[in-house]
Phi, psi and omega in degrees: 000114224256329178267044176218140174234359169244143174314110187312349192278355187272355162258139171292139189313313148341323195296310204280322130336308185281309174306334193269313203286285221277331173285322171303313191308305135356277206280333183274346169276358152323302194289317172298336171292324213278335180294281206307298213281348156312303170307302176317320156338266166337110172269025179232118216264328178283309188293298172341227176013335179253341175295312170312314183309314167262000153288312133003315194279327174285331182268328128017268193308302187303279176350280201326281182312319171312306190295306176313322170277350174273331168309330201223358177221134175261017172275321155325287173312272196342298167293297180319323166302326173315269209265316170300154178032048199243168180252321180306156177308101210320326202255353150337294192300022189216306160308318166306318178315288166319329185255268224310279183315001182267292166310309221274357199269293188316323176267005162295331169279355167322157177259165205220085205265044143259357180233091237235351186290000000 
């Protein structure tokens, strides 16, 4: 099994889980590259049209395993809150970050007289 790189008996099922989750992710974002440069390709407008659908249907799928991993590994939650659905400059978004918890730490020590507990 060529997508383990450590002795499978040293993985724990979570471990082998987690390999299952990133390799499905893998072949599905394959599959959208290999789907978008088929359509693209094509000089025939119906198969174009059936080649999006199913690339559409693959990211889909990638959705799907992404969500599984945020779900189950909490390094995934993190960055994705970092980097999904933000406007700022994508190579920004870590730096912005880093400075808001920085602010928010210099004002924790402030007295906070709407909250006196």
């Amino acid at each position: 099994m060529d997508q383990y790189h450590e002795p499978l008996e040293d993985l724990d099922e979570d471990d082998k889980d987690n390999v299952r989750a990133l390799m499905s992710l893998k072949e599905e974002v394959e599959a959208v590259n290999w789907y978008q440069q088929r359509a693209s390709a094509t000089k025939d407008e119906n198969l174009a049209e059936v080649l999006a659908h199913n690339m559409d249907e693959e990211i889909e799928h990638a959705c799907m395993a992404i969500e599984w991993l945020r779900r189950n590994m909490p390094a995934w939650d993190e960055e994705l809150k970092t980097y999904l659905f933000s406007e700022a400059p994508i190579t920004e978004l870590e730096e912005l970050e880093e400075e808001e918890e920085s602010s928010e730490e210099e004002g924790s020590g402030e007295l906070d007289i709407g909250n006196l507990n």
